[in-house]
mmCIF file of the N, C-alpha and C atoms, coordinates in Angstrom:
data_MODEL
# 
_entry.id   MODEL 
# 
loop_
_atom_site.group_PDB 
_atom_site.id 
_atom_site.type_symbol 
_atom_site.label_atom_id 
_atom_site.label_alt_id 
_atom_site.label_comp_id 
_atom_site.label_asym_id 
_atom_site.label_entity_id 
_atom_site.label_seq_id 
_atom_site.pdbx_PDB_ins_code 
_atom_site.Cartn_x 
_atom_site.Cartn_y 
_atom_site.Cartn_z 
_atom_site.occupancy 
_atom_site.B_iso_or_equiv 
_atom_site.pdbx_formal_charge 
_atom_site.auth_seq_id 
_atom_site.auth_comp_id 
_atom_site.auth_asym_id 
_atom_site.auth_atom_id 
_atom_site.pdbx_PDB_model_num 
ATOM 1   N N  . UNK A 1 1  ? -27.885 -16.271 -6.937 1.00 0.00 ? 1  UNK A N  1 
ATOM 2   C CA . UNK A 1 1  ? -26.811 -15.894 -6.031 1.00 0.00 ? 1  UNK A CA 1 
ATOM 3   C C  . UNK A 1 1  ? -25.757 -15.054 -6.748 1.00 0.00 ? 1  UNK A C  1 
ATOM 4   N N  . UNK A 1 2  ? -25.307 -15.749 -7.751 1.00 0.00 ? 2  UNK A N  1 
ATOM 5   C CA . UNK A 1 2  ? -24.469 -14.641 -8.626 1.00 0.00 ? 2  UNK A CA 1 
ATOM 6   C C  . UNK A 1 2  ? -24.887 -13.387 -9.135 1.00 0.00 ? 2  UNK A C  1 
ATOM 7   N N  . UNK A 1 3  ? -26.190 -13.064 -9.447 1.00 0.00 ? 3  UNK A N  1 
ATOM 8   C CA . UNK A 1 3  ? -26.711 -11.598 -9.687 1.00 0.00 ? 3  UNK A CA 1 
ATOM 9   C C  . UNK A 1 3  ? -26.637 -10.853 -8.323 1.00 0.00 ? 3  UNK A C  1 
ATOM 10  N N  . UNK A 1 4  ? -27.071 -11.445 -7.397 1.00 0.00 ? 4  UNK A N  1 
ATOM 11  C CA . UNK A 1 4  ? -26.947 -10.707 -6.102 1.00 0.00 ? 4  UNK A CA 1 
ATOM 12  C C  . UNK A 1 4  ? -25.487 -10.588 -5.732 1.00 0.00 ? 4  UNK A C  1 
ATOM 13  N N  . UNK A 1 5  ? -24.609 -10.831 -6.260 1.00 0.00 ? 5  UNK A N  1 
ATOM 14  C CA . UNK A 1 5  ? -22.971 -10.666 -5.906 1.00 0.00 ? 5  UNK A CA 1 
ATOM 15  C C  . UNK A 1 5  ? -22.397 -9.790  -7.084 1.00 0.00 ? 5  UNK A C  1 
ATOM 16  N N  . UNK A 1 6  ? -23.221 -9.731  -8.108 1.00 0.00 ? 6  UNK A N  1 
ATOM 17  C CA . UNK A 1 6  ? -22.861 -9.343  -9.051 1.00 0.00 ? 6  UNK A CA 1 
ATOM 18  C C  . UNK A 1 6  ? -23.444 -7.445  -9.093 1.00 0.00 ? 6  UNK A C  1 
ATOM 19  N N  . UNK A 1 7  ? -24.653 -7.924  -8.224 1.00 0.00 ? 7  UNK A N  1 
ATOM 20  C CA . UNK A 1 7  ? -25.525 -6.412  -7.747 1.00 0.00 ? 7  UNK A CA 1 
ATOM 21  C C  . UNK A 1 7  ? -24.577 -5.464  -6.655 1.00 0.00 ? 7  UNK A C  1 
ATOM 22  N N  . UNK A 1 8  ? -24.624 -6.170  -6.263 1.00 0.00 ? 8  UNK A N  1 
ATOM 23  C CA . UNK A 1 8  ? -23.433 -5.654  -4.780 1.00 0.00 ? 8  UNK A CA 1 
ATOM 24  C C  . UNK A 1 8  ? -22.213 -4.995  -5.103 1.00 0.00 ? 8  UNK A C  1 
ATOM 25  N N  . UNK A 1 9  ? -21.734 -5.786  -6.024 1.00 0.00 ? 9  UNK A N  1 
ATOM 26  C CA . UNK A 1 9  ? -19.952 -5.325  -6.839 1.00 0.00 ? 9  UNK A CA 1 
ATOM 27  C C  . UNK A 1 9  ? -20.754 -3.853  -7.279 1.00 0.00 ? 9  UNK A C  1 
ATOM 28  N N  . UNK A 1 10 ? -21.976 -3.614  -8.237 1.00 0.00 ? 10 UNK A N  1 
ATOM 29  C CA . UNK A 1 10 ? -22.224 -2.828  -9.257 1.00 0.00 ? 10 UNK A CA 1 
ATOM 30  C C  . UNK A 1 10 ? -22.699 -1.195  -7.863 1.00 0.00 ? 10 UNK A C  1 
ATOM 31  N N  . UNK A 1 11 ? -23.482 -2.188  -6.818 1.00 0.00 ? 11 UNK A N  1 
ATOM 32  C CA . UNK A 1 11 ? -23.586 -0.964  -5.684 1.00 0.00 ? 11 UNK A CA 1 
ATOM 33  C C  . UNK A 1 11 ? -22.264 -0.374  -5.475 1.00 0.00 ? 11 UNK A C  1 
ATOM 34  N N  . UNK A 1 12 ? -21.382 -0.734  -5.022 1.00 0.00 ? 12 UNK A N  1 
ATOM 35  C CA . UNK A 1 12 ? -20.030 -0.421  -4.171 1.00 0.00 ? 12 UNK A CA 1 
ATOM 36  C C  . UNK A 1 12 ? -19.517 0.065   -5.752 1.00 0.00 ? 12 UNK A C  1 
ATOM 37  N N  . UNK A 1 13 ? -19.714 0.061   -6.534 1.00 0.00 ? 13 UNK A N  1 
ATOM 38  C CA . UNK A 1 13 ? -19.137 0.938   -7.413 1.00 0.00 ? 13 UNK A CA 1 
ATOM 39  C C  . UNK A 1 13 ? -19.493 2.019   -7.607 1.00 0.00 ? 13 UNK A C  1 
ATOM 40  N N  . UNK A 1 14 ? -20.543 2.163   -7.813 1.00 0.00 ? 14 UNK A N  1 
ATOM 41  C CA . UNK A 1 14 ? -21.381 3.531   -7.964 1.00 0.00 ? 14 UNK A CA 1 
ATOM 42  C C  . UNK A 1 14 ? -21.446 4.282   -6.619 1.00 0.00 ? 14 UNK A C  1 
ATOM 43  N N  . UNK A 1 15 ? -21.385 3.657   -5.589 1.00 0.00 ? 15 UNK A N  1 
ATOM 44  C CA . UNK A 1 15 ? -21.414 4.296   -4.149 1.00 0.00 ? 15 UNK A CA 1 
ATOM 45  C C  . UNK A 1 15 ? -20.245 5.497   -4.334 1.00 0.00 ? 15 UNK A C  1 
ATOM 46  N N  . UNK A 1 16 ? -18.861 4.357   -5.128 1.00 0.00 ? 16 UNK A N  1 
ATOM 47  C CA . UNK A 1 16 ? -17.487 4.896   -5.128 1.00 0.00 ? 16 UNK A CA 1 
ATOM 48  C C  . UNK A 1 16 ? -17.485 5.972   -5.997 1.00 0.00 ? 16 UNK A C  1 
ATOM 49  N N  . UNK A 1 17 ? -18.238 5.702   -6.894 1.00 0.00 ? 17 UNK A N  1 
ATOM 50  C CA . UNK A 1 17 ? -17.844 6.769   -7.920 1.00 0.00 ? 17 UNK A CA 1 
ATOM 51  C C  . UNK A 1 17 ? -19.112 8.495   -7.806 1.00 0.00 ? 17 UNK A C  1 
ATOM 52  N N  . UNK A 1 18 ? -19.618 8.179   -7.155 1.00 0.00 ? 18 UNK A N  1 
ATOM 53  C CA . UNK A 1 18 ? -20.388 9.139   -6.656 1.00 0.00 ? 18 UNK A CA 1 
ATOM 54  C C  . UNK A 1 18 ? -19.773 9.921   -5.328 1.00 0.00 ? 18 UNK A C  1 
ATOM 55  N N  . UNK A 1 19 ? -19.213 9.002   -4.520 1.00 0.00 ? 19 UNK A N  1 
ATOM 56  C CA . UNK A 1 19 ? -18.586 9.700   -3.614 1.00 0.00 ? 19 UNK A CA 1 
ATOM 57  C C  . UNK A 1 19 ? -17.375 10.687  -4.187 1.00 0.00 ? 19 UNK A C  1 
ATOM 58  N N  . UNK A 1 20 ? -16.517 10.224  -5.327 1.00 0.00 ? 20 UNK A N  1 
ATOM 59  C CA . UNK A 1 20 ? -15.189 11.024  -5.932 1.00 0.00 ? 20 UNK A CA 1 
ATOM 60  C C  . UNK A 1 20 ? -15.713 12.151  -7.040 1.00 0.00 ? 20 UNK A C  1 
ATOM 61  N N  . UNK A 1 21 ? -17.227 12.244  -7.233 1.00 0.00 ? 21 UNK A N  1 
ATOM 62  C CA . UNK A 1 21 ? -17.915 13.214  -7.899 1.00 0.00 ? 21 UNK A CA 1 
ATOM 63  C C  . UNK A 1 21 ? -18.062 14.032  -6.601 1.00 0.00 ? 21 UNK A C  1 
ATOM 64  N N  . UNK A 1 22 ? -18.721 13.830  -5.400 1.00 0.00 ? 22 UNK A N  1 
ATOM 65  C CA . UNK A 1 22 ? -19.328 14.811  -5.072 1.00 0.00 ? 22 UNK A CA 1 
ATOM 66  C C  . UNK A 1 22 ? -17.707 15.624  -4.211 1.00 0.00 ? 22 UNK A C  1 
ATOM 67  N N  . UNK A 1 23 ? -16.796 14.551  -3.947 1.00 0.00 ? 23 UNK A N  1 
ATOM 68  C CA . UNK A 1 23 ? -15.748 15.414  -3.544 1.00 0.00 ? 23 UNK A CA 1 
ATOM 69  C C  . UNK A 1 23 ? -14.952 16.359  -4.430 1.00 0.00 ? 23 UNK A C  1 
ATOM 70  N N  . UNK A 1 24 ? -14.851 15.979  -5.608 1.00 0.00 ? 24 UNK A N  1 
ATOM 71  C CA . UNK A 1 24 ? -14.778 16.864  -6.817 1.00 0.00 ? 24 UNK A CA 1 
ATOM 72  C C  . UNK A 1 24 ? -15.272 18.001  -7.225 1.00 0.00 ? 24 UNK A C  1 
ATOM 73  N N  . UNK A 1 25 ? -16.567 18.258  -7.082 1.00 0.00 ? 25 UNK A N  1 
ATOM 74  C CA . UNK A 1 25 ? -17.403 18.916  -7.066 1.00 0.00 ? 25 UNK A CA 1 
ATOM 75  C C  . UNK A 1 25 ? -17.317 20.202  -5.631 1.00 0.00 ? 25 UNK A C  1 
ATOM 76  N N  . UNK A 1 26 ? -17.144 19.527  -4.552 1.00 0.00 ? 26 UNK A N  1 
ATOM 77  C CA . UNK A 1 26 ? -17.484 20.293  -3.682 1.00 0.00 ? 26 UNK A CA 1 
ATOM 78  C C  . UNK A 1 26 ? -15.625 20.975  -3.552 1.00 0.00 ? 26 UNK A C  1 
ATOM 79  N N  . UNK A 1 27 ? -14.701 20.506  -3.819 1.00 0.00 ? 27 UNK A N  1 
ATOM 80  C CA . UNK A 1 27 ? -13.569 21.069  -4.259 1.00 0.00 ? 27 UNK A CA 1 
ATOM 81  C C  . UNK A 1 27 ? -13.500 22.250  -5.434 1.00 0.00 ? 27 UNK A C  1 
ATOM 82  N N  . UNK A 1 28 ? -13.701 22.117  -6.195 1.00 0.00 ? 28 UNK A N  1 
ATOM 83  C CA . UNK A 1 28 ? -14.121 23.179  -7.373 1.00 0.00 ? 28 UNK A CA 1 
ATOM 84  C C  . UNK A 1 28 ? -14.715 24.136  -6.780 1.00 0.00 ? 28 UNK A C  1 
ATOM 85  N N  . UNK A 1 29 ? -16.259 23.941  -5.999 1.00 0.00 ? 29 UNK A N  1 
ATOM 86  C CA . UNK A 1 29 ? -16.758 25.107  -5.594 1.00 0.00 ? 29 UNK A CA 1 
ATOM 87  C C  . UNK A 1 29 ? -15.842 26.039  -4.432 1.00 0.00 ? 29 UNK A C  1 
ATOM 88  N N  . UNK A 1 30 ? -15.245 25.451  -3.614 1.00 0.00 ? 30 UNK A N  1 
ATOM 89  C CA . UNK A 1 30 ? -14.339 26.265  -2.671 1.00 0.00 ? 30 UNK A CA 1 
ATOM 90  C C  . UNK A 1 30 ? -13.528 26.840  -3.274 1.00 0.00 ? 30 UNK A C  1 
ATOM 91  N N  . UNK A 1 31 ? -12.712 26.278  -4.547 1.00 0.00 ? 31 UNK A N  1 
ATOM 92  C CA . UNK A 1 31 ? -11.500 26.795  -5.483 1.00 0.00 ? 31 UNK A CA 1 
ATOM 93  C C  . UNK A 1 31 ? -12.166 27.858  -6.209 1.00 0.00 ? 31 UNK A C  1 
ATOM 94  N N  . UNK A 1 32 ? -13.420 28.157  -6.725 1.00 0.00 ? 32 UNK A N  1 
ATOM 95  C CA . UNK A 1 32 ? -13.919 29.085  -6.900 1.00 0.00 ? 32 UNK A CA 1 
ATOM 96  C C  . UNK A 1 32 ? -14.525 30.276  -6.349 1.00 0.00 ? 32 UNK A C  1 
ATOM 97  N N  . UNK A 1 33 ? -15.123 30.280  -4.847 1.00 0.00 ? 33 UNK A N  1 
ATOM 98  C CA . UNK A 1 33 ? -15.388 31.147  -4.009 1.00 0.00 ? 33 UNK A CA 1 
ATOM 99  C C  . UNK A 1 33 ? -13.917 31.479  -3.745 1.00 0.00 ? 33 UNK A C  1 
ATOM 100 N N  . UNK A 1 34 ? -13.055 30.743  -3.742 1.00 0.00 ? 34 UNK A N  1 
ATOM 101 C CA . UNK A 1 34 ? -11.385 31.438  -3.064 1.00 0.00 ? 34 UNK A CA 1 
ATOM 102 C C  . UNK A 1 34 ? -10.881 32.435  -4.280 1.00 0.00 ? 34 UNK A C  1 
ATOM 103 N N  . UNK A 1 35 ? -11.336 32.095  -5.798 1.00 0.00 ? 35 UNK A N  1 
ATOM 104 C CA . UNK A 1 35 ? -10.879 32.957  -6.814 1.00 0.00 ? 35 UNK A CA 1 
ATOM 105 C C  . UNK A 1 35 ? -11.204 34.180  -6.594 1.00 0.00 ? 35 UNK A C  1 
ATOM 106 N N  . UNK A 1 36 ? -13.213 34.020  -6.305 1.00 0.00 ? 36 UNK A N  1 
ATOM 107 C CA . UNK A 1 36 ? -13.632 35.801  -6.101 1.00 0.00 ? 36 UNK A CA 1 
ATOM 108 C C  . UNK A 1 36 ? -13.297 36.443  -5.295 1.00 0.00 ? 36 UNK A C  1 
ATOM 109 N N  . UNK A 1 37 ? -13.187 35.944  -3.933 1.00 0.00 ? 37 UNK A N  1 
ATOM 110 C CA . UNK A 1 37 ? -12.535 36.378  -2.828 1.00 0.00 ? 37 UNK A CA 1 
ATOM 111 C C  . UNK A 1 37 ? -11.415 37.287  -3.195 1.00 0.00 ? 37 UNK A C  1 
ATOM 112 N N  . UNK A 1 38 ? -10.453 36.657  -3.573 1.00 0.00 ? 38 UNK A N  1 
ATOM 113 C CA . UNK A 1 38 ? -9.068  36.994  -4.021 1.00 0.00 ? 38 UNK A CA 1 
ATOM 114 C C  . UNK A 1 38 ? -9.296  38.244  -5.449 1.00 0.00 ? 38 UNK A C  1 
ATOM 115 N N  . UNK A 1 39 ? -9.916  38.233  -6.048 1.00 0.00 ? 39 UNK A N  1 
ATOM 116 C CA . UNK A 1 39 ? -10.402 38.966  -7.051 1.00 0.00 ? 39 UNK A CA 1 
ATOM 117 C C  . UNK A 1 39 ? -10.630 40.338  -6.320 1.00 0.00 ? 39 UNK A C  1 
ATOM 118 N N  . UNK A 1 40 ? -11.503 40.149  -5.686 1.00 0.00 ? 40 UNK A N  1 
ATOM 119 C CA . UNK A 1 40 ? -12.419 41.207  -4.737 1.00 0.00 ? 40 UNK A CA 1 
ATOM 120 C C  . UNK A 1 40 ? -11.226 42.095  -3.977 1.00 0.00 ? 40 UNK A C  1 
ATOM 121 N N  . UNK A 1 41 ? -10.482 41.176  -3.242 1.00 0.00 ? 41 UNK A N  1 
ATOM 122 C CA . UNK A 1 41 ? -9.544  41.676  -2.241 1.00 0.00 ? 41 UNK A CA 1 
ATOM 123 C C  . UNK A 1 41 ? -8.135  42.650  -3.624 1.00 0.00 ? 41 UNK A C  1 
ATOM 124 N N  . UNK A 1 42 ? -8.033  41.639  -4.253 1.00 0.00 ? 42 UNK A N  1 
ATOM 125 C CA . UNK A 1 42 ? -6.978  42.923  -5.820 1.00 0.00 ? 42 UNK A CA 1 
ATOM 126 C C  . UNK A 1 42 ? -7.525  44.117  -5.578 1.00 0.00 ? 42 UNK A C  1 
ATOM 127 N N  . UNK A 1 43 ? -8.817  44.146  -6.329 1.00 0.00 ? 43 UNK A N  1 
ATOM 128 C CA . UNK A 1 43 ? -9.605  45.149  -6.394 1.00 0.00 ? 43 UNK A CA 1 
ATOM 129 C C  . UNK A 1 43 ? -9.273  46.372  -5.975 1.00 0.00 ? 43 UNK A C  1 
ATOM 130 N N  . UNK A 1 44 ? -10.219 46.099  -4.121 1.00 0.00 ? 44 UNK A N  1 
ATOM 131 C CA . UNK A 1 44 ? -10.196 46.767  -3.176 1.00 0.00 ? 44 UNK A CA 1 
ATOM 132 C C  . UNK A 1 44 ? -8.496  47.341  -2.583 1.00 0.00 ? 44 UNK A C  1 
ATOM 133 N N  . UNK A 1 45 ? -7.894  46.284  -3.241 1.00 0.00 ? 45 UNK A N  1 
ATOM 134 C CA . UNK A 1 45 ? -6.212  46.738  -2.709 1.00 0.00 ? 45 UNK A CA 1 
ATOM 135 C C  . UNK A 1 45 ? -6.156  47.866  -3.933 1.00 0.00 ? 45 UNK A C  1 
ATOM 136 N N  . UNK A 1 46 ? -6.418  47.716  -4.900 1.00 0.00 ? 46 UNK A N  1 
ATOM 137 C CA . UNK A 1 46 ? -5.862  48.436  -6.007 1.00 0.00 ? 46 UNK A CA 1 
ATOM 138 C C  . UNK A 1 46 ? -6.672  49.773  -6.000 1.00 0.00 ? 46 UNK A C  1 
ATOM 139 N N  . UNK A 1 47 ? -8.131  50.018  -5.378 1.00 0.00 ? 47 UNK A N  1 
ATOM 140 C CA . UNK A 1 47 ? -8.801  51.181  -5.718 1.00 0.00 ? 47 UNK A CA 1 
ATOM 141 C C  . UNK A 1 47 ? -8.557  51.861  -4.454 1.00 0.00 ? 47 UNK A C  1 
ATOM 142 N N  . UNK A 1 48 ? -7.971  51.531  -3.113 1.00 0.00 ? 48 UNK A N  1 
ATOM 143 C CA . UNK A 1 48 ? -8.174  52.264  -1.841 1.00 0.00 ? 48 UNK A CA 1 
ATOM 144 C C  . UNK A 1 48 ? -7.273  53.255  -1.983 1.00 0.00 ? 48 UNK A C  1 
ATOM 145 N N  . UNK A 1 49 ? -5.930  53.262  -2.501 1.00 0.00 ? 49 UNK A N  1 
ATOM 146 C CA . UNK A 1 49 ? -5.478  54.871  -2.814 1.00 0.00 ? 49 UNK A CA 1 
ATOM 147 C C  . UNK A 1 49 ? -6.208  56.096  -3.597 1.00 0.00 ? 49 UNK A C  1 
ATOM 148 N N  . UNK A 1 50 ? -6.799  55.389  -4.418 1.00 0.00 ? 50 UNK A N  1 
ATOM 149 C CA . UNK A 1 50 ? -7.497  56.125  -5.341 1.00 0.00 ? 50 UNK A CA 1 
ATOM 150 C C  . UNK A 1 50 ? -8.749  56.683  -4.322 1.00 0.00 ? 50 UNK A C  1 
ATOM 151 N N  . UNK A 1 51 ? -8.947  55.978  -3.874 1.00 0.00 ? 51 UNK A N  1 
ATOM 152 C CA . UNK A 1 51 ? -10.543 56.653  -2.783 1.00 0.00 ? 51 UNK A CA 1 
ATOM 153 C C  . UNK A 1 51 ? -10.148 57.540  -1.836 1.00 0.00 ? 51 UNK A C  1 
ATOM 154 N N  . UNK A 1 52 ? -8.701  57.507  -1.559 1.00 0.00 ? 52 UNK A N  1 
ATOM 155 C CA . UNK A 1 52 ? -8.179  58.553  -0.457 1.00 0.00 ? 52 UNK A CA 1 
ATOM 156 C C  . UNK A 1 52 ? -7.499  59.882  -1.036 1.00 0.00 ? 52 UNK A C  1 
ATOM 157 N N  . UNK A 1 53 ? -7.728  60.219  -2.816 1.00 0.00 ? 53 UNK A N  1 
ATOM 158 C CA . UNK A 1 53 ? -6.998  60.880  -3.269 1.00 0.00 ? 53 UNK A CA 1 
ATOM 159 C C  . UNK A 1 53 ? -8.437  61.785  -4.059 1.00 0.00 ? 53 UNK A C  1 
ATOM 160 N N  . UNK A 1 54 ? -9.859  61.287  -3.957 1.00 0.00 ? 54 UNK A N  1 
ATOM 161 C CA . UNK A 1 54 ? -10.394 61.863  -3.844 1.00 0.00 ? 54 UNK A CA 1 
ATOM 162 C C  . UNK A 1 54 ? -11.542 62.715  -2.775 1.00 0.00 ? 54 UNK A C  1 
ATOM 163 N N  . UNK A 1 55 ? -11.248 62.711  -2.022 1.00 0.00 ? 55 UNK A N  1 
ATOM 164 C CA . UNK A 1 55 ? -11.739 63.905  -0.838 1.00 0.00 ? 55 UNK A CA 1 
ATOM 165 C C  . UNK A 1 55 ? -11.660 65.112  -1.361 1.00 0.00 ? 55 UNK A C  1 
ATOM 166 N N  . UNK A 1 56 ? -12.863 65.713  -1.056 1.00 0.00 ? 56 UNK A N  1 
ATOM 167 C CA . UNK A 1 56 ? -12.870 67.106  -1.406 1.00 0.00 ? 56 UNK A CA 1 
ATOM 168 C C  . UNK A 1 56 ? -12.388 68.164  -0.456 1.00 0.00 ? 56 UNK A C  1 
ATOM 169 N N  . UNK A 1 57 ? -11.648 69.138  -0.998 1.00 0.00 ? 57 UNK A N  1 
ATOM 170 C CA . UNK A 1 57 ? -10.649 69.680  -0.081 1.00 0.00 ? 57 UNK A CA 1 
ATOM 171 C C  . UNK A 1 57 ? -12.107 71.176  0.368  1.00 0.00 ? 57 UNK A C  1 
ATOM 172 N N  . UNK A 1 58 ? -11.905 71.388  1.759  1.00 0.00 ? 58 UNK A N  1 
ATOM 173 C CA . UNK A 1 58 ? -12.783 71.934  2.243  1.00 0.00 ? 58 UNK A CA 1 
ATOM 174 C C  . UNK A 1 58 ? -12.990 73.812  1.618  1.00 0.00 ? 58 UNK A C  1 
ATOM 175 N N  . UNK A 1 59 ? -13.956 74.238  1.951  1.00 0.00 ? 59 UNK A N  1 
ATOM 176 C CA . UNK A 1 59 ? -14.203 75.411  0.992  1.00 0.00 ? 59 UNK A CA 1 
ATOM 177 C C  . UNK A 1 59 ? -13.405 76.505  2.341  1.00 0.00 ? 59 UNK A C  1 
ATOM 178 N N  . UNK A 1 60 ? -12.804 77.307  1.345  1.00 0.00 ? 60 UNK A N  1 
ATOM 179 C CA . UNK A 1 60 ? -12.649 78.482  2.802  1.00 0.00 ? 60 UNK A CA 1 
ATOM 180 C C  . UNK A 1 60 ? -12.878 79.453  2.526  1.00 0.00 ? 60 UNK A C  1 
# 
């Protein structure tokens, strides 16, 4: 009876501590897709003048 109470405590622990891994985990990955995102978007903010300053001016 005591191993089986003693099994149970050791389930509900590991249940717990697997659950605060995978929320951990799946936090990190969003905090990281939000970095490139944000990376991407600098970027594109920082090169779009530059793309409008090269057009080639038409031949006459």
């Amino acid at each position: 009876m005591l191993v089986g109470l003693k099994q149970l405590a050791q389930k509900e622990a590991l249940t717990t501590a697997l659950r605060k891994i995978k929320h951990t985990k799946n936090r990190q990955i969003s905090q990281a897709f939000s970095h490139t995102y944000l990376v991407g978007a600098v970027i594109v903010l920082i090169l779009s003048p530059i793309a409008l300053l090269t057009d080639r001016k038409p031949l006459t």
